[in-house]
N, C-alpha and C positions, 0 to 999 in steps of 0.2 A: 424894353425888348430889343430895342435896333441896336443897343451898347452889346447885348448877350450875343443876338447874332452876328456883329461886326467880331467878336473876340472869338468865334467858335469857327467862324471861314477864314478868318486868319492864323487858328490855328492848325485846321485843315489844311487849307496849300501849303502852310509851310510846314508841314509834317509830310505831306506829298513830294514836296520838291527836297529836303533832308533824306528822304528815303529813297529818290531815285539818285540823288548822291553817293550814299551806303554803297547801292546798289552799284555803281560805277566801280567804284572800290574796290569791293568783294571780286565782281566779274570783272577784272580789269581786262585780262586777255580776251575775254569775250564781246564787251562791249569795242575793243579795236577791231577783230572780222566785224562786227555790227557797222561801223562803223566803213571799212573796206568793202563794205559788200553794198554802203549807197553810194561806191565812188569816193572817199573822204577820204584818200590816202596818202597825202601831204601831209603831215606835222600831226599827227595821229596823237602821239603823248603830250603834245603840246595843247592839243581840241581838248582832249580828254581832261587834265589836270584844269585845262580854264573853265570848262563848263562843270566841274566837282565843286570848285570854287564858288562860282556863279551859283549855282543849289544851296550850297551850305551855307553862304553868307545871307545870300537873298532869304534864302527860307530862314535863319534864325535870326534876320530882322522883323522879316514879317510874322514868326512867331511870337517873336516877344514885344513886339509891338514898340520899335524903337527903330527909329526913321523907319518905318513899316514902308511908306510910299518909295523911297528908294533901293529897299528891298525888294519890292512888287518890280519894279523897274529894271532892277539885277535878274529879273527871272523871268520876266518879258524877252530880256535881251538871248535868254537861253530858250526859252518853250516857242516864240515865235519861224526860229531858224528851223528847229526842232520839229515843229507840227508839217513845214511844206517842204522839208525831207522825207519823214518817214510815212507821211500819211498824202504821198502826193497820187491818189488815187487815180488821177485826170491820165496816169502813165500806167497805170496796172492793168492786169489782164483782167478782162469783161465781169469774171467770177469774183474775184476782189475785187471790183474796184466801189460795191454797195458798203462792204464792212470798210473798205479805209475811211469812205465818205462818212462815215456814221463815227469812226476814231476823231475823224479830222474836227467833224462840226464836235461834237464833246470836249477838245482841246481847244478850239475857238472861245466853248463856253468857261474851261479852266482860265483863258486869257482875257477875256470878258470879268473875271473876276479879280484878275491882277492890276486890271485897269480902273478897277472901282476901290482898290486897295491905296493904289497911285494917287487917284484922285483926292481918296477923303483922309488914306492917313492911319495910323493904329485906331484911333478911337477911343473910347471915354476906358478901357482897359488894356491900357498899355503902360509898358514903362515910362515910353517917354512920357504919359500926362504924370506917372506918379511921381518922374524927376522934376518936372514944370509946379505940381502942388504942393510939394516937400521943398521946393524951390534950393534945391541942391544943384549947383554947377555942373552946365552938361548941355 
């Protein structure tokens, strides 16, 4: 059971973080005002093209479960910045600042889960154990 569930949250986040990738893409223009509008208007195409990067590697390591832990770690390095930017509640007005806190802590638990990703690794359904038992180079 803990093999099934180890392969099904890792295919989860990294279908989550591949899709707010997409998502970058698609809304390219959009996600720069997003980005101008928290202050981030330095090297804009530069933020933007590293953290597409950052989702789509991380997340299709840790989907296919090949170095999964440094793919957890590649999306650490994007969702941590990420969470106490947009959800820095502690600065919003009185009305929002219950829903960001309630965004924030739900992204602590997304990153809670990339850190148990890091830790233990794809798991018994990943590529890399199937290149480890086929004992194929790699």
């Amino acid at each position: 059971m803990k093999s099934i569930f180890d392969l099904v949250g890792r295919m989860i986040i990294g279908l989550v973080s591949i899709f707010e990738a997409i998502d970058s893409i698609v809304f390219f223009e959009d996600t720069k005002e997003t980005l101008m509008a928290y202050n981030l208007d330095k090297s804009l195409n530069f933020l933007i093209v590293g953290s597409i990067l950052l989702l789509l590697l991380g997340g299709l390591l840790v989907l296919i479960g090949y170095y999964a832990d440094i793919g957890g770690f590649l999306l650490m390095l994007y969702w941590i910045p990420y969470v106490f930017i947009v959800y820095s509640f502690w600065n919003d007005p009185e009305q929002l600042q219950r829903v960001n806190m309630l965004n924030f802590m739900r992204m602590l638990a997304y990153i809670g889960g990339l850190m148990i990703i890091v830790a233990n690794g794809g798991g018994k359904y990943s590529v890399k154990r199937l290149i480890h038992v086929m004992r194929l180079p790699g």
